[in-house]
C-alpha positions as CSV (number, residue, x, y, z in Angstrom):
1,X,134.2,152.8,76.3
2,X,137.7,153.8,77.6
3,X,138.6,154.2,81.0
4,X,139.1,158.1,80.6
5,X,135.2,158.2,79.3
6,X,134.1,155.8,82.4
7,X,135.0,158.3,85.1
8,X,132.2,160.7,84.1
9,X,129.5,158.2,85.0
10,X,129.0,156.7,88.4
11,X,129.3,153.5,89.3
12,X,126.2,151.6,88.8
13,X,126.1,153.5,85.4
14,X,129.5,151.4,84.6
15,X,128.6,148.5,86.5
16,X,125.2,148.1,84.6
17,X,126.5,149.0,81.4
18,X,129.5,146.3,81.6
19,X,126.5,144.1,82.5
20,X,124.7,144.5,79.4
21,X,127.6,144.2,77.6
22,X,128.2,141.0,78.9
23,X,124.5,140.0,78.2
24,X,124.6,141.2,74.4
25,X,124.6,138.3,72.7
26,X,121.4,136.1,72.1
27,X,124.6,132.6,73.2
28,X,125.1,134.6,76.6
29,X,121.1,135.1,77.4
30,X,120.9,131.1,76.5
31,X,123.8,130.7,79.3
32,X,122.4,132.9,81.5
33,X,118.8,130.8,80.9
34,X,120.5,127.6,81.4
35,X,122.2,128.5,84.7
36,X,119.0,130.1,86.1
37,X,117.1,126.8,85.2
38,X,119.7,124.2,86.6
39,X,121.3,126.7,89.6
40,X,124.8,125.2,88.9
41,X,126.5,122.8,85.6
42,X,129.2,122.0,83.9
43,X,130.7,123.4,80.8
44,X,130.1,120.8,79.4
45,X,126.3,120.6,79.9
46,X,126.3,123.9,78.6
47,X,127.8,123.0,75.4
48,X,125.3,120.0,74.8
49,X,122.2,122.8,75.1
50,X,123.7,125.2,72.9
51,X,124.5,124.9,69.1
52,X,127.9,126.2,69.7
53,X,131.4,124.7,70.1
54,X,133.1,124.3,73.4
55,X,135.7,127.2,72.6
56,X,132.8,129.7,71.6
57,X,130.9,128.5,75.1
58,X,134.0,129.0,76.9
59,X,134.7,132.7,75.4
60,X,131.2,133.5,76.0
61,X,131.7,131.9,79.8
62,X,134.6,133.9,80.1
63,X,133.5,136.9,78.9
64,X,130.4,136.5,81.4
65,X,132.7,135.8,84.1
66,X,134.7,138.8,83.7
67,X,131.7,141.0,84.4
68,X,131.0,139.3,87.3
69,X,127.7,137.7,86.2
70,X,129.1,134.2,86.8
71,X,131.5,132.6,89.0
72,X,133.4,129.3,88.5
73,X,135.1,126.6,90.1
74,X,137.5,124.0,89.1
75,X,136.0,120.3,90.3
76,X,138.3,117.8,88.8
77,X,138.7,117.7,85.3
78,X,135.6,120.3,84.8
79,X,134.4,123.9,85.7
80,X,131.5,124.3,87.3
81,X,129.7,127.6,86.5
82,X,127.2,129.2,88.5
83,X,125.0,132.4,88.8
84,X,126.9,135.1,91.0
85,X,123.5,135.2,93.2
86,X,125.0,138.1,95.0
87,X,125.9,140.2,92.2
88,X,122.8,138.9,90.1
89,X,120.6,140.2,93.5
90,X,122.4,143.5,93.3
91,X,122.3,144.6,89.5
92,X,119.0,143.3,89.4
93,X,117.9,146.1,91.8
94,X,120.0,148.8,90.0
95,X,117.8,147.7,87.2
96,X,114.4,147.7,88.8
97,X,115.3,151.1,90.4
98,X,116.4,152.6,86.6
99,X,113.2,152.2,85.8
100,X,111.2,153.4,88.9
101,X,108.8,156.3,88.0
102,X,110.0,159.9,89.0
């Protein structure tokens, strides 16, 4: 969606919706899975779980980064990837309370 479209929905509309498009790709849910499972890796790691090269795991990473769902740091030679627990806590309730009963 274009900027000029964005404005008529509020901001956890955007926020949530740049969230699932971050999420909608069966790779990124894997990622997302990993992370969860081991609370902080290596690219690297990643790519030995997933049947995908390290440039694909790295778009997807970047792409997941970008809409805040991850965060990474350089250690050495490597990246070390992470859940953005803060974020994660935060969309998490926007999508618990999009589905509250009226």
């Amino acid at each position: 969606m274009g900027k000029s479209k964005s404005i008529l929905f509020t901001p956890r509309q955007n926020e949530l919706a740049e969230i699932a498009k971050a999420l909608a790709h069966p790779a990124r849910i894997a990622i997302l899975d990993y992370l969860l499972k081991k609370g902080t890796c290596v690219c690297g790691d990643i790519v030995d779980e997933l049947p995908l090269s390290q440039s694909t795991v790295s778009q997807h990473l970047k792409a997941m980064k970008k809409a805040g769902i991850i965060k990474g740091e350089v250690e050495g030679a490597n990246r070390c990837y992470c859940i953005d627990l803060v974020k994660y806590a935060k969309w998490m309730e926007n999508i618990r309370g999009m589905f509250k009963c009226c």
